[in-house]
N, C-alpha and C positions, 0 to 999 in steps of 0.2 A: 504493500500500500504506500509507503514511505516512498519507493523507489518511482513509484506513477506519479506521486505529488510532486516530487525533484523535477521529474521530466515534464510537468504542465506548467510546473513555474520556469524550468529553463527556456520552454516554448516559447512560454507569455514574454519573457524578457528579452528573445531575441527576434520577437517576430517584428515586424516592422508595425503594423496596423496594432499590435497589441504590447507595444510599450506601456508595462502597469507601470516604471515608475514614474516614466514621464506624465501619462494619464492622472494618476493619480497628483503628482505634484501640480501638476497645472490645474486639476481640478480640484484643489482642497486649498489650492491660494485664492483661485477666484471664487469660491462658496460663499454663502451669505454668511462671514462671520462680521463682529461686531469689529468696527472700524478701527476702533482705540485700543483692542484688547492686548495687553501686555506677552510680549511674544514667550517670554522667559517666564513663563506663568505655567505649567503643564497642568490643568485641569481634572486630565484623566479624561478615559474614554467616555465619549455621551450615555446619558442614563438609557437604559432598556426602557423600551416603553412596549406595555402589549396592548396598543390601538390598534384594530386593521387597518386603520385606513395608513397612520404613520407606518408602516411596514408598508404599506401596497406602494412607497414612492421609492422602496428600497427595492422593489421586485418580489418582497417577501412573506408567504402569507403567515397570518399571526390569529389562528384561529380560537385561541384563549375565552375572549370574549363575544365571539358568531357563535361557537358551537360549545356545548346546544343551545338550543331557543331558552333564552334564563326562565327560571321558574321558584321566584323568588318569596313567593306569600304563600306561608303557613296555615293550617286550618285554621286558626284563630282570624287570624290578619284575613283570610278570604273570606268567614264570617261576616267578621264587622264593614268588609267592601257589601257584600250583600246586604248586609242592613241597611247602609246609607243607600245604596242604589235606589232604591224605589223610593225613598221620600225625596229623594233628590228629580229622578222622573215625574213623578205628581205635581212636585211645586211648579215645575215649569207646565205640565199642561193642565193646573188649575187655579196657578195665581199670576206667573207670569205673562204679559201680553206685548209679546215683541214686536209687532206693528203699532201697539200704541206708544211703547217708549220710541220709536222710530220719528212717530209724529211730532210726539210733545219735546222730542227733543233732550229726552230726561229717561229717568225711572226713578218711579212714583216710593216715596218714603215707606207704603204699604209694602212692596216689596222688596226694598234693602233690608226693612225690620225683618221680614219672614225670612232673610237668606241669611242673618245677623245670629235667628235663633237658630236653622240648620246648622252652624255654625262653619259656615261656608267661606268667611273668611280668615277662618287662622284653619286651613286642612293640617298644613306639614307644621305649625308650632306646637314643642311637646306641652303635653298633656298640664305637667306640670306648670305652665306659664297660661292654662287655661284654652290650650287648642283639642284639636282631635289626634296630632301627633301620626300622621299618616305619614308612610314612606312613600318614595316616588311612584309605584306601582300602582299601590290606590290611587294617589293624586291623579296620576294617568287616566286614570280611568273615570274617573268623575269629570273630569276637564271636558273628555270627548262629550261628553253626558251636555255641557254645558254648550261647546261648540256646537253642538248638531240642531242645539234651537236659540239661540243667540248671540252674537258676535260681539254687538256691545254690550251685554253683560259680562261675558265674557273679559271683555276689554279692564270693566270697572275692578273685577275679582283677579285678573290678573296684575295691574299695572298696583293691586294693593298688595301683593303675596307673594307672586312670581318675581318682581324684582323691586316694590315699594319698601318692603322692610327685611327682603331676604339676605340684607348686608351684615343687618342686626343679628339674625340667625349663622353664617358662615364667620364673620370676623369679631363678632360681640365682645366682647368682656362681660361678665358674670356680671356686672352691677350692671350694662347698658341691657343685656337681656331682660333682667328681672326689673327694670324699671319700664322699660317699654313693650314686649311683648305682649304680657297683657294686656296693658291699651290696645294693640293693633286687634286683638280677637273681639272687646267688649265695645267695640261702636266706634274709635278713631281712627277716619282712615289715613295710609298712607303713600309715597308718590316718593316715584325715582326724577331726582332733577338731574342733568347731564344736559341735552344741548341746550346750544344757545344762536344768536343769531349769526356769531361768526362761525360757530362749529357744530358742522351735522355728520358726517362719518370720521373726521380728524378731531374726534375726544379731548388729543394732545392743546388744542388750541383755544381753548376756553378761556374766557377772560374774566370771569369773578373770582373776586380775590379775597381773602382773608390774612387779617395782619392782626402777629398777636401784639397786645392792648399793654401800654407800659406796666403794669400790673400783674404783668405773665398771667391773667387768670381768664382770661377771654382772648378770643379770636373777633375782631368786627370784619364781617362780611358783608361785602357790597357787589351788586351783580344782578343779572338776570338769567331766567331760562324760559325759553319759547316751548310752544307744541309737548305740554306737562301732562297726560291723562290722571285724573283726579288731582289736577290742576287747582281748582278753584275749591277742591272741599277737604283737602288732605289737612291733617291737624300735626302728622310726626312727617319729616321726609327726609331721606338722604341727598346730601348736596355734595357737588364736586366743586371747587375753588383752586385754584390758585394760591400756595403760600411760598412765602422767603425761606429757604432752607439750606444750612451750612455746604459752600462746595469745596467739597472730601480734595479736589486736582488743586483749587487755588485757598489756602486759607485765610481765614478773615473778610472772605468774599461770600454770596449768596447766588441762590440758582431759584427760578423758579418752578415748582412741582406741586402737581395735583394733590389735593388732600380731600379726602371723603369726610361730612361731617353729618351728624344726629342733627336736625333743626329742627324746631318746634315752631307751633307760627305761635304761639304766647310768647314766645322771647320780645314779639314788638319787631317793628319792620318789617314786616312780611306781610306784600299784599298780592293781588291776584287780580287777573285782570278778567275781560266778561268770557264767557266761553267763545270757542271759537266755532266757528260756521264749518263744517266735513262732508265732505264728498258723502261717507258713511259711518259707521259708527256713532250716530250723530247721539245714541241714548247717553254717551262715557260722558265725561266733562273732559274737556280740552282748553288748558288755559295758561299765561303766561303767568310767569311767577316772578314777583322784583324783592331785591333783598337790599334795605338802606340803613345801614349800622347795624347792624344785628348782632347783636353780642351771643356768641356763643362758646358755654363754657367750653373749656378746655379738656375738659371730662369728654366731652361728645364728639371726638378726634376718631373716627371709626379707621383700623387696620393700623396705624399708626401713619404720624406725618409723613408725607411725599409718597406715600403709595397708594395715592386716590387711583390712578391709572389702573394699576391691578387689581383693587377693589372691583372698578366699573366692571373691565372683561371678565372679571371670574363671575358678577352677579348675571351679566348677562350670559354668559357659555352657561351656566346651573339652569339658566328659566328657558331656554331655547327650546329643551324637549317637549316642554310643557306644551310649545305653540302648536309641533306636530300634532300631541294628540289632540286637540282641539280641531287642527284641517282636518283630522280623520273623520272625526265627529260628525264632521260640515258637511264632507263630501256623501256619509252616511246617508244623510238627511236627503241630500242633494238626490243621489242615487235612488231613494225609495220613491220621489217624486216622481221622476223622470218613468219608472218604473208603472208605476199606478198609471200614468197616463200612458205611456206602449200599448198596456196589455188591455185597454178597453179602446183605444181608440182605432177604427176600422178606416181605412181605407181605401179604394180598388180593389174592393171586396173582401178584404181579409185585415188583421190585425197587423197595426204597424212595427209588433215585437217581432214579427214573423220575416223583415225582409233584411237583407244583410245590412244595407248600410245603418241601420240601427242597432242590428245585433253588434257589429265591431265596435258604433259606439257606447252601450252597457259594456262591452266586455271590457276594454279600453278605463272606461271610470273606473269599472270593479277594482280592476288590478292595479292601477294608481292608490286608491281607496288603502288596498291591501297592503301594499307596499309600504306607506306614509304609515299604518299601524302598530305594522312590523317594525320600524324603525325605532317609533318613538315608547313602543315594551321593549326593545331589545336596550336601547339609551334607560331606559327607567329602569331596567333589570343590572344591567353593568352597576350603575350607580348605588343602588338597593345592596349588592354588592361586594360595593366597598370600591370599586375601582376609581384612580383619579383621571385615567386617560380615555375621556368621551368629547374632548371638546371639539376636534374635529366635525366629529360622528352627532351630536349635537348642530354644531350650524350646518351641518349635509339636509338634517332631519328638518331646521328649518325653511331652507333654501326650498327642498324637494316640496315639502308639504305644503308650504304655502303657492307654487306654481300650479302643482296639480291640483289644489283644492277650485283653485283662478276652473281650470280648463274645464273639470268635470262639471260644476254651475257653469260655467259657457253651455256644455253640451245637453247638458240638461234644460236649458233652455230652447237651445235649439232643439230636444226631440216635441219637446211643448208645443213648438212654432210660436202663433200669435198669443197664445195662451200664457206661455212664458214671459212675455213681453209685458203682459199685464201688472199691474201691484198686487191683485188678489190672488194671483201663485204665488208668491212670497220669494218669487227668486231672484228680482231686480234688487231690494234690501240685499238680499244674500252675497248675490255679485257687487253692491257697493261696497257694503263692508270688509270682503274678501281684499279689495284691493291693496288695504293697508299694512297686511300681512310683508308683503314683499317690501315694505319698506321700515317700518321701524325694528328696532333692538337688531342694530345693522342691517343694511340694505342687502340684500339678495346680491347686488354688485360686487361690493365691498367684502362679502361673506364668500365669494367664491374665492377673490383673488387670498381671503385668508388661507382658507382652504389650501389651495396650491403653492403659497408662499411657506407656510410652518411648514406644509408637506417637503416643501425641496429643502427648507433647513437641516431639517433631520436626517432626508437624506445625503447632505451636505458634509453632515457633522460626523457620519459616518464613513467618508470616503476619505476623511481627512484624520480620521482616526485608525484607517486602513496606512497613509501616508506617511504617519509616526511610525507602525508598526515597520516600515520600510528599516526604518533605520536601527532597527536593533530586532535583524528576521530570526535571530536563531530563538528567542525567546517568544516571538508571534508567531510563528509556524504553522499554526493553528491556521490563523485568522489569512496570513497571506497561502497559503491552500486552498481555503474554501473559496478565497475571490478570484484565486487563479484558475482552479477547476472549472470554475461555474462561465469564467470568460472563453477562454479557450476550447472548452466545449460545443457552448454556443457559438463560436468560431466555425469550426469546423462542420457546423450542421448537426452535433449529437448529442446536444442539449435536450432537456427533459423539464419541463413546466415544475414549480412546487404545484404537489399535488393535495388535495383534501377529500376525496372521492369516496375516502374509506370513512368519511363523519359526514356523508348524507344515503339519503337512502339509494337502493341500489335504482329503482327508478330514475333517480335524478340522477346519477354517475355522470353521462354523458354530459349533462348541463356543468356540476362542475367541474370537468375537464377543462370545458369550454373558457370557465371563471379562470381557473387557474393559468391558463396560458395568454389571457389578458393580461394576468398579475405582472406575470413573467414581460411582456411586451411592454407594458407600463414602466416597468422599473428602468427597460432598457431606454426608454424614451427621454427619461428623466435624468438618466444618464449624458444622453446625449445631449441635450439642452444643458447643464451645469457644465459639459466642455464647451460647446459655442460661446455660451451667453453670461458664463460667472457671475458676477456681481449683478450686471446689466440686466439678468433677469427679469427683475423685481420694476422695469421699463417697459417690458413685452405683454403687457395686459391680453394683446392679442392671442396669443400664444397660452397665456394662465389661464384663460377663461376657459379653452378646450382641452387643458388639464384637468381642472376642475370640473367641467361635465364629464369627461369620463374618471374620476373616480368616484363620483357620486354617483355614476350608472353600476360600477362595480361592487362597491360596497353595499346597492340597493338587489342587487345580484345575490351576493353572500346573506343577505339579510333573508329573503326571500327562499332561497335554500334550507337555511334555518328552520325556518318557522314549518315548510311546506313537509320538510324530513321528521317532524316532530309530530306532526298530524298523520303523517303516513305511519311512524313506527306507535303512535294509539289510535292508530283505526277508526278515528273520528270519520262521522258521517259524511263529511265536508274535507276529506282528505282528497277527494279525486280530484277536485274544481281547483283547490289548491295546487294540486299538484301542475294541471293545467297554466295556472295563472305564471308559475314558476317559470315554467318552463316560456313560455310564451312571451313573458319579461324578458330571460336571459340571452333567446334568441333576437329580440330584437335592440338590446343593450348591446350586444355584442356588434350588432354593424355597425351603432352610434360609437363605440368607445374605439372601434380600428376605423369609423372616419375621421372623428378628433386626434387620433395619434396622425393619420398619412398626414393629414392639414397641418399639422404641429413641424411635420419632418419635411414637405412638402414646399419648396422654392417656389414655384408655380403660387400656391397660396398665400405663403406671404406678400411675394407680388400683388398678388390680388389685394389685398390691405393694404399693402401703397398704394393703389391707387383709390382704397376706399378712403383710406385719409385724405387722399388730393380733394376728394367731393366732398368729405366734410366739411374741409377751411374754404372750399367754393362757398359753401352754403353760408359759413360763417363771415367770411368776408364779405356777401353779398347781404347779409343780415338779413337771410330767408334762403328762399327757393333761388337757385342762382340762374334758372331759363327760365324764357320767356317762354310766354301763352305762343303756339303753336300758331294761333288762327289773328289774333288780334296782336301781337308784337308791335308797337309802333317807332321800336328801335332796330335795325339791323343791326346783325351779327358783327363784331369787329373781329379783323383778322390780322390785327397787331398782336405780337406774341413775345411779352418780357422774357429775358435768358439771365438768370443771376448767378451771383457766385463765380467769374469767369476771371481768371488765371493771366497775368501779365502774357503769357505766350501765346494768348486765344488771338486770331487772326484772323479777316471776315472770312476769307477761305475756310476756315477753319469752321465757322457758324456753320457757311454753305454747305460743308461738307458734314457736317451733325445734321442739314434737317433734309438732304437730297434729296430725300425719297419721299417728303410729304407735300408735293405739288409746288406749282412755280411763286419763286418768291418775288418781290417786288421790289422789296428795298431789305437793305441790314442797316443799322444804323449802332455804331459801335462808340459806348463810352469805357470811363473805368470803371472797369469789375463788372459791369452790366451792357446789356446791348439788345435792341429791339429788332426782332423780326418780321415784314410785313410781307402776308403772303396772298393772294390772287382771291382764294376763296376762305370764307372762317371754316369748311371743312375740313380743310388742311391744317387752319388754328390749332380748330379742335383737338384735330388727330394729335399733333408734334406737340400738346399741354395734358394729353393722355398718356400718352408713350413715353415720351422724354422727360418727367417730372419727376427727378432725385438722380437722372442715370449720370453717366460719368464722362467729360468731354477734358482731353486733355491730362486723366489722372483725377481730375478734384469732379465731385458731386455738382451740378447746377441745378437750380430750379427750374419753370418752366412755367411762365402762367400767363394767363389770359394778361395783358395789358391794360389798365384801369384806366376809364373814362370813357368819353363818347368816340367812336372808332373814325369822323370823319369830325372837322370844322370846329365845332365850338371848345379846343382848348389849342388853338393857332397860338394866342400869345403867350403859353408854355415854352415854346421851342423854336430852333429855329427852322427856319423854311416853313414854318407852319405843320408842322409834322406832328407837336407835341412832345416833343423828346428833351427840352429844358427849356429855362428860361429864357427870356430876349437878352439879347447882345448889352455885354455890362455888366450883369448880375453874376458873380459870383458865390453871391450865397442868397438863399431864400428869406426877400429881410420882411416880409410879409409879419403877421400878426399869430402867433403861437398857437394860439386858439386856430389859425384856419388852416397853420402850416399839420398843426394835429387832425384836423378833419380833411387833409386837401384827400380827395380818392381819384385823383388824373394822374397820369404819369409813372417816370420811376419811380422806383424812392427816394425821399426827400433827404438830402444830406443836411446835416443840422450840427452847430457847436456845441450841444449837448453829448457829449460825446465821455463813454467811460472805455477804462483800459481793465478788460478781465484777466487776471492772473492766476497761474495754475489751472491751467485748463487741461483737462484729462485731453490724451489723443486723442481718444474714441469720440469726441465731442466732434462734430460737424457744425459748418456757418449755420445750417440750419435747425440744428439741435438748440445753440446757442441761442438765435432769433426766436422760437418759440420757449424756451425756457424765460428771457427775458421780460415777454409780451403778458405775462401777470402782473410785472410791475406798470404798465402803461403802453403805447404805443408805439412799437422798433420799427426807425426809419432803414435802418440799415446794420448792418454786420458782415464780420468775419474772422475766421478764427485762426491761427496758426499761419496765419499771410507773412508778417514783418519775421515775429519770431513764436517758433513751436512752444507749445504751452501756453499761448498766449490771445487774447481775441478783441476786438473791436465791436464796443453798440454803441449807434447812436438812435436817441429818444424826439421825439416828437415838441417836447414841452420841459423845460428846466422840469416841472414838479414830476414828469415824468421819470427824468432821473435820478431824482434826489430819494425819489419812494421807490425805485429800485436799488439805494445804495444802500436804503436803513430797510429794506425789505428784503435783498437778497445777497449781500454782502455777508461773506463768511457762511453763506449755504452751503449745501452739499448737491454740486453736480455730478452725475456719472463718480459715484466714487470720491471723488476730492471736493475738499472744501473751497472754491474760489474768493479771491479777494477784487473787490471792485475799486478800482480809481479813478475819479475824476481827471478829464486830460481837460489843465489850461492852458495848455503852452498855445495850442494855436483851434479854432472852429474846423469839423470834419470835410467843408465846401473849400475852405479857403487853401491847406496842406495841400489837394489835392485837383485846385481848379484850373493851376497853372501849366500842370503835366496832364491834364485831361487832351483828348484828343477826339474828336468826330470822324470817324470816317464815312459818316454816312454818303451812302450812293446812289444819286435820284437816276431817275428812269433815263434823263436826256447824258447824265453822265457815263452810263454803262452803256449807252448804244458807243459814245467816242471812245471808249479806252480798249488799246488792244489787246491788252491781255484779258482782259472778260471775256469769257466763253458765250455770255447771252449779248454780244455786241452784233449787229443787224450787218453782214455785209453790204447789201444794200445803201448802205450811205456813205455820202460821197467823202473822198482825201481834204477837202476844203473844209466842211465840217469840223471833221475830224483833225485836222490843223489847229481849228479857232478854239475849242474845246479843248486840246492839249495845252495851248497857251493859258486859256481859263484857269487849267487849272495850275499849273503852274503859280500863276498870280495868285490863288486862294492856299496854296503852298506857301509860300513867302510871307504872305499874309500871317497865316498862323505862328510863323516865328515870330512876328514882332512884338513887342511887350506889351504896346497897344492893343493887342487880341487875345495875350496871352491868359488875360486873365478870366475868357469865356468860356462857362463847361464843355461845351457844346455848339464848335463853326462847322459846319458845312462846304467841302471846298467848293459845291456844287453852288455856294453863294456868292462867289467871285464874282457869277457877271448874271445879279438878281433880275437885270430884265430878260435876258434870254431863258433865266431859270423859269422868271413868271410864266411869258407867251409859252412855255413845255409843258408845265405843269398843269395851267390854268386856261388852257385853249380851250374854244368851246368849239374847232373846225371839226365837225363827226366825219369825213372821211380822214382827215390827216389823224383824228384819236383811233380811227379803226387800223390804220397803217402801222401807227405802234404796238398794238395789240397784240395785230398777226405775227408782225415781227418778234416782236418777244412772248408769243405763243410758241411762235417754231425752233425760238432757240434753246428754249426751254422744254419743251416735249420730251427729251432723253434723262430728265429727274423729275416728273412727273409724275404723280398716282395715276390719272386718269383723263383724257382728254375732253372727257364728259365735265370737268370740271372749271372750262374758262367760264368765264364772266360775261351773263348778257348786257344785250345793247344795253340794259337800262343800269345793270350796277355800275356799266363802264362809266357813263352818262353822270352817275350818281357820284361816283368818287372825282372827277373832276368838274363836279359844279361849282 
C-alpha cells in the first residue's frame, strides 16, 4: 500500500498538469485568508466541521448529519406536540380572521390576548422563565401550523421570538435572562433593530452610536432604525450601535464596532414612528424607530462590547429554519386549494386534474412542498441535537423555501384561473405577503453569495493546510496520500465518486450514485475557481450565484434521500409517492447542478456576462431602457462609436484595422487615450459596441461604447469641424460651470482638474475596474491605471465635491486585495498637462479621397486636386506646431482650408453627394459586412443637411 502511495505522489509531483506543490502553493496564497493575518502565527489545521454542505465544497460527502432523517422527540416531547397541535389548529379556524387583519391593517387585541394565553409567544423560552420551553422540533412544527393560515401573524410571532428576544436567550447572562424573559412571554413585546437607512444587507455600516457616559454607568445612544416589524409596539428590543473600542494594533487609539444592547422604550427617548404602508403583511406593524439620548445601562451590553456583529448573524443563522417551516406550511395551504379546485372543476368534458399540464403542475408544488419540509426537520433535528454547524444549511432552507413557496401560490393561482385572481380565494393576500420572505433577515441575494463565499473559505483553508503539510511530508503522509491519490486518479480517468449508496434504501441506490458524483464534480469545480480567481473570487458574483444554486440543489438532493429512505425502510403508507418525489427531484437537480458547473467553467459564458454587463451600464447610463420605440423613434440611431482606454502606440491604422470587418467607416477621429469612430450605418455601431466592448487592441483592454449625444448637428460647438469631438479653438480646458460640466452627457469625456493620483494599485486592477470602483464616490470623467507608472492610476471627477467625497470615502479602501491610497494632484489640471501634446488626426471624407496612402482614396480624382489638398494639409501640419494652436485639444488638419472643408462637407449638390458615396462605397466594399448596408438617399441627405 505504502509502495502505490510513493508512486501517486511521485506521479502527482512530476507530472506537469498535476504539480500539487505548485497547485497547492498558488492556491492557498490566493484563498480567502484574512489580509493582516500574522504569517509567523501557525494556527493549526482548520477545525473539522461535519456540515454537508461545508464538505460538499471540498468534494466530500459528510453524511453525519443527512443520514438518517433525525428523529429527535421523545414520547413525552411528541405528547405535549400533540396536545398543542389542535388548540393551536382551532384558534386559527375559530378566532383568527386573516382577511380581516389584512383589511384593518392590524390584528384585533381579541386575538393577540387569545395567542398570549396559548402561550404562543414564548414557545422555545424554558419553562422556568415562564415559556413552554419547546425545542426546535416542536417549534417547527407549530410554525408550519401558523404559516399555512397566516403570514402576518406569522410575521408579528416571529419578528417577537425568532429573533426579537432570541439574543436574550443565546448570549444572556443569568441576571439579563431572569429579568426579561419573563416579560417577553407575559404580554411585552419585543423587536430586533439592525437596519437602518444607510445599511440594508452591509450590517457593518450602521451609524447609531452609543458612547459611554462620563460616569462609566451608561451608554447614551442616539440613532435610528427603518422597516422595524413590531416596530411601533415593542416595549424590550435588541439594538445594534456603534461604540469606541480600544485598538489592540495602535494603543491609546479607538476603533469603531458594533455592540448589541437590551433597550427598553421606558429608559425615555425612544419613539416610533406611524406604521408603514406594505405591499403585504400589512396585519404586522412596521415602523421606524428613533433613539435621542437614551441612557442605557451598562448592565444591558448583550454578548459583550464590539461583538454586536456576531450577535446579529448568529440571531439570524438560529431563526432562519424557523422561516422554512412556515413556507412549508404556506405552500401546504396553497397546494390543498389548488387541489379542491382541479378535482371538481370540469372542462372539455372531463376534470381539469385529469390533463397533464396540471398534473406536472400539482406534482411540481408537491415536491417543492416536500422538499422545503425536509429541510427545515432535518435543520431543526441537527440543532435539537446539539450540532453547531447548520448555518449554511439554515440560509439554503431559507433561500429554497421562500422561492418555492413564491412559485407554488403562483401556480396555484394559475390552476384557479380567474378564480384565483379574485380576493375571495384568498391567494392574492397569500402571494402578497409571500413576497417578503425573499427579502428580509438577508436577502435571498446576499444569502446565496454567503452560501458560496464560507463554502470556498473552508474549502480554502483546507488546501492550505494541505500546503503546510508540504513542508514537513514525512510527518503528513497521511494527508498528502489521500490528496495525491484522489488527484491522480481522477487524472487518469479511474476515479471513483464518494459514495453513500449503502445509507439509503436500495431503491434509491441509483439516485445516490447520481448525488455522489455531483459531490465529486462540485469539489473539482471549486477547485478550479480558487486556482483562477484567488482572492478575486469574492468579485465574480457571477460565477457565486451558480455555485450557490447548485449546492443548494445538492444538499436538497441529500435531504430528500433522507427522508424518502426512512419512509421506505417503515413502510409508511406514503412511502411510494415519496419515493417518486425523490427520485424525480434528483433527476432533475442533476441537469440544473452540471448546467451551473459547465456555465461556471465555461468561456463562452462568461463572455456572455460581459456582454450582459455592457447592457446593464447601457440601461444605466441611459437612466432606463436605453432603445428606442421601434415605430415612433423621433431620434435616429447614431453611428459615432467612443474607443477608450487607447495606448500611446494606437495609430488610426490601427483603429481601422480593430473595427474592418464591421462595415464602412466614415471618419476616425483620434485624441489622447481616446478616439471616435464614425461608421456608415448605426448597425455597424451596434455590432463593433457589442463585440469589441473590454477586448484587447494593442495589448491593453479598451472600451467601446455608443458615443453620447445627438448623432448629427446640435452639439457642433463641442468640437471642431463641427463633428462634436471637443471644444472650439482656444479652450483648453472645460471652464464651463461644474454643475453642467457634471451633467454634460455629449461627447468624450470630460477632462477636468479635479484630478487624484491612486496609489498601490493591484495589477489585476484595469482603467476600467478602477473607473467603476471610483463612480460610488460621484461622477469619473476619466481614468487610467498603470499608464505613467505600474501600480499606479489616474481619476479624474466631474465636481471638486466629487472628489473630495471620494478621498474621505474611498481612500485607504481595499481594492482587489490592496488597500489604495488617494492623492490629490495640484501640480497642474488633467486638460491642461495634457492639451498641449494632444493631437487630432481626424480624417474628413474630402481629406481621404487626396491622401495616397488611404486605401479608400477614389482614383477617380484628379492630380490637381490632389496637389491642392496635399499643400492643405501640409499648412494645417505647420499649423499644429505653433504655440498659437498648441494649446487646442482637438485641430483638425482637414481645417486648414475651412472653406473648401465647408463646400465638402456641407454641399447640398445630390449628384456630386451621390458621386462620393459611390466612390467610397467601392473603396470600401472589401471590409464590409454587407452591401445591403449603404445609406439611403435620405440618410445621405440627412447627414449633410
Amino acid at each position: 500500500m505504502y509502495r502505490t502511495g510513493a508512486y501517486l505522489l511521485q506521479t502527482a509531483q512530476k507530472t506537469k498538469n498535476l504539480s500539487l506543490q505548485r497547485f497547492f502553493s498558488v492556491t492557498a496564497t490566493q484563498c480567502l485568508t484574512p489580509k493582516n493575518q500574522e504569517k509567523t502565527i501557525n494556527k493549526g489545521p482548520p477545525e473539522d466541521d461535519l456540515s454537508f454542505t461545508m464538505n460538499l465544497f471540498r468534494g466530500h460527502v459528510e453524511t453525519k448529519q443527512v443520514f438518517p432523517f433525525p428523529q429527535t422527540l421523545n414520547e413525552d416531547q411528541a405528547d405535549n406536540l400533540r396536545m398543542l397541535v389542535d388548540p393551536v389548529n382551532k384558534f386559527f379556524q375559530e378566532v383568527n380572521d386573516p382577511a380581516k387583519n389584512d383589511t384593518n391593517e392590524k390584528v384585533d387585541e381579541k386575538t393577540l390576548s387569545a395567542l398570549w394565553e396559548l402561550g404562543a409567544f414564548g414557545l422555545q423560552v424554558p419553562q422556568d422563565f415562564g415559556g413552554l420551553g419547546l425545542n426546535n422540533t416542536q417549534y417547527t412544527r407549530l410554525v408550519q401550523i401558523v404559516g399555512a393560515n397566516d403570514l402576518a401573524l406569522a410575521i408579528v410571532l416571529g419578528a417577537h421570538q425568532s429573533i426579537g428576544f432570541k439574543g436574550v436567550l443565546l448570549f444572556g447572562d443569568e441576571n439579563q435572562r431572569q429579568k426579561y424573559l419573563p416579560r417577553v412571554t407575559a404580554g411585552e413585546f419585543a423587536a430586533f433593530c439592525l437596519t437602518e437607512p444607510s445599511s440594508g444587507s452591509d450590517a457593518g455600516s450602521i451609524r447609531s452610536r452609543a458612547v459611554l457616559s462620563p460616569d462609566g454607568k451608561h451608554y447614551i445612544l442616539n440613532g435610528s432604525k427603518i422597516w422595524i416589524s413590531n416596530g411601533g409596539i415593542a416595549e424590550i428590543m435588541t439594538v445594534f450601535a456603534q461604540t469606541p473600542v480600544d485598538d489592540p494594533k495602535n494603543p491609546g487609539k479607538t476603533i469603531d464596532k458594533v455592540t448589541a444592547f437590551i433597550v427598553e422604550r421606558s429608559f425615555g427617548g425612544v419613539t416610533s414612528g406611524p406604521p408603514e404602508k406594505k405591499m403585504g403583511i400589512k396585519a404586522s406593524n412596521t415602523a421606524e424607530i428613533y433613539y435621542d439620548n437614551v441612557k442605557v445601562p451598562i448592565e444591558n451590553v448583550l454578548g459583550g462590547v464590539g461583538n454586536g456583529f456576531k450577535v446579529a448573524m448568529n440571531i439570524l443563522n438560529n431563526g432562519r429554519f424557523g422561516m422554512a417551516a412556515g413556507m412549508a406550511g404556506t405552500m401546504r395551504a396553497c397546494i390543498q386549494k389548488a387541489v379542491e379546485f382541479a378535482t371538481t372543476r370540469t372542462q372539455f368534458g372531463a376534470k381539469i386534474d385529469t390533463f397533464q399540464g396540471i398534473q406536472e403542475k400539482l406534482a411540481r408544488m408537491t415536491t417543492l412542498q416536500y422538499v422545503t419540509e425536509s429541510m427545515a426537520y432535518m435543520i431543526s433535528g441537527n440543532m435539537d441535537s446539539g450540532s453547531k454547524h447548520y448555518h449554511l444549511e439554515a440560509a439554503i432552507s431559507k433561500v429554497f423555501g421562500s422561492e418555492a413557496a413564491w412559485y407554488v401560490c403562483d401556480e396555484a393561482i394559475q390552476i384557479l384561473g380567474g378564480m384565483g385572481f379574485m380576493k375571495e380565494a384568498g391567494l392574492e393576500r397569500v402571494l402578497r405577503d409571500l413576497r417578503i420572505f425573499r427579502i428580509f433577515e438577508g436577502t435571498n441575494d446576499i444569502l446565496r453569495l454567503f452560501v458560496a463565499l464560507t463554502g470556498i473559505q473552508y474549502a480554502g483553508a483546507h488546501l492550505k493546510e494541505l500546503q503546510m503539510a508540504f513542508k514537513n511530508p514525512t510527518a503528513n503522509l497521511g494527508l498528502i496520500f489521500e490528496e495525491a491519490s484522489k488527484r491522480v486518479v481522477r487524472k487518469v480517468g479511474l476515479s471513483s465518486p464518494p459514495s453513500f449508496s449503502h445509507l439509503v434504501h436500495r431503491d434509491l441506490a441509483s439516485s445516490a450514485n447520481d448525488v455522489a458524483k455531483l459531490v465529486d464534480e462540485y469539489g473539482q469545480a471549486i477547485e478550479n475557481v480558487l486556482i483562477k480567481y484567488g482572492k478575486s473570487i469574492v468579485n465574480e458574483q457571477y460565477i457565486l450565484n451558480r455555485l450557490a444554486n447548485a449546492a443548494i440543489d445538492i444538499y436538497a438532493s441529500v435531504v430528500v434521500l433522507s427522508r424518502a429512505t426512512q419512509s421506505l425502510n417503515d413502510q409508511k403508507k406514503t412511502a411510494q409517492v415519496e419515493k417518486y418525489m425523490a427520485e424525480s427531484w434528483v433527476l432533475e437537480a442533476k441537469q440544473r447542478v452540471d448546467m451551473n458547473l459547465r456555465t461556471v467553467a465555461s468561456g463562452r459564458s462568461l463572455d456572455n456576462f460581459t456582454k450582459m454587463s455592457s447592457i446593464a451600464k447601457s440601461v444605466c447610463d441611459a437612466g432606463g431602457v436605453p432603445h428606442n420605440n421601434p415605430r415612433f423613434s423621433q431620434q435616429k440611431m447614431g453611428t459615432r462609436v467612443f474607443v477608450g482606454g487607447l495606448t500611446y502606440r494606437v495609430r488610426e491604422r490601427d483603429i481601422e484595422k480593430f473595427f474592418r470587418k464591421y462595415g464602412r467607416i466614415k471618419e476616425v477621429a483620434m485624441k489622447n487615450g481616446f478616439a471616435f469612430v464614425e461608421f456608415d450605418d448605426y448597425r455597424d455601431a451596434d455590432d463593433a459596441v457589442y463585440e469589441l466592448n473590454g477586448k484587447e487592441l494593442l495589448g491593453e483592454r479598451v472600451s467601446v461604447e455608443r458615443a453620447r449625444g445627438t448623432p448629427r448637428g446640435s452639439d457642433q460647438w463641442r468640437g471642431s469641424g463641427g463633428r462634436g469631438y471637443g471644444p472650439p479653438r482656444g479652450r483648453s480646458r472645460d471652464n464651463r460651470d461644474p454643475d453642467l460640466r457634471a451633467h454634460d452627457r455629449y461627447g468624450p469625456p470630460t477632462r477636468t482638474e479635479y484630478r487624484l493620483i491612486v496609489e498601490n494599485l493591484s495589477s489585476r486592477v484595469s482603467w476600467q475596474d478602477l473607473k467603476d470602483y471610483m463612480r460610488q464616490a460621484g461622477e469619473v470623467t476619466y481614468a487610467d491605471a498603470h499608464k505613467q507608472r505600474r501600480n499606479e492610476g489616474v481619476v479624474e471627477f466631474a465636481s471638486y465635491s466629487d472628489m473630495k467625497n471620494a478621498i474621505e470615502k474611498l481612500d485607504d479602501s481595499e481594492l482587489n486585495g490592496r488597500r489604495i491610497r488617494l492623492i490629490e494632484d495640484r501640480r497642474r489640471g488633467g486638460r491642461r498637462s495634457r492639451s498641449s501634446s494632444s493631437r487630432s488626426r481626424s480624417r474628413s471624407r474630402s481629406r481621404r479621397r487626396s491622401r495616397s496612402r488611404s486605401r479608400s482614396r477614389s482614383r477617380s480624382r484628379s492630380r490637381s486636386r490632389s496637389h491642392r489638398s496635399s499643400r492643405s494639409k501640409s499648412r494645417a501640419h505647420s499649423k499644429s506646431k505653433s504655440p498659437a494652436h498648441s494649446k487646442s485639444r482637438s485641430k483638425s488638419r482637414s481645417r486648414s482650408n475651412p472653406k473648401r472643408s465647408k463646400s465638402r462637407s456641407m454641399s447640398k449638390d445630390k449628384d456630386m453627394s451621390k458621386d462620393r458615396s459611390h466612390s467610397r462605397s467601392v473603396s470600401k466594399d472589401r471590409h464590409s459586412k454587407s452591401n445591403s448596408r449603404s445609406p439611403t438617399k435620405d440618410n445621405f441627405l440627412d447627414k449633410n443637411a
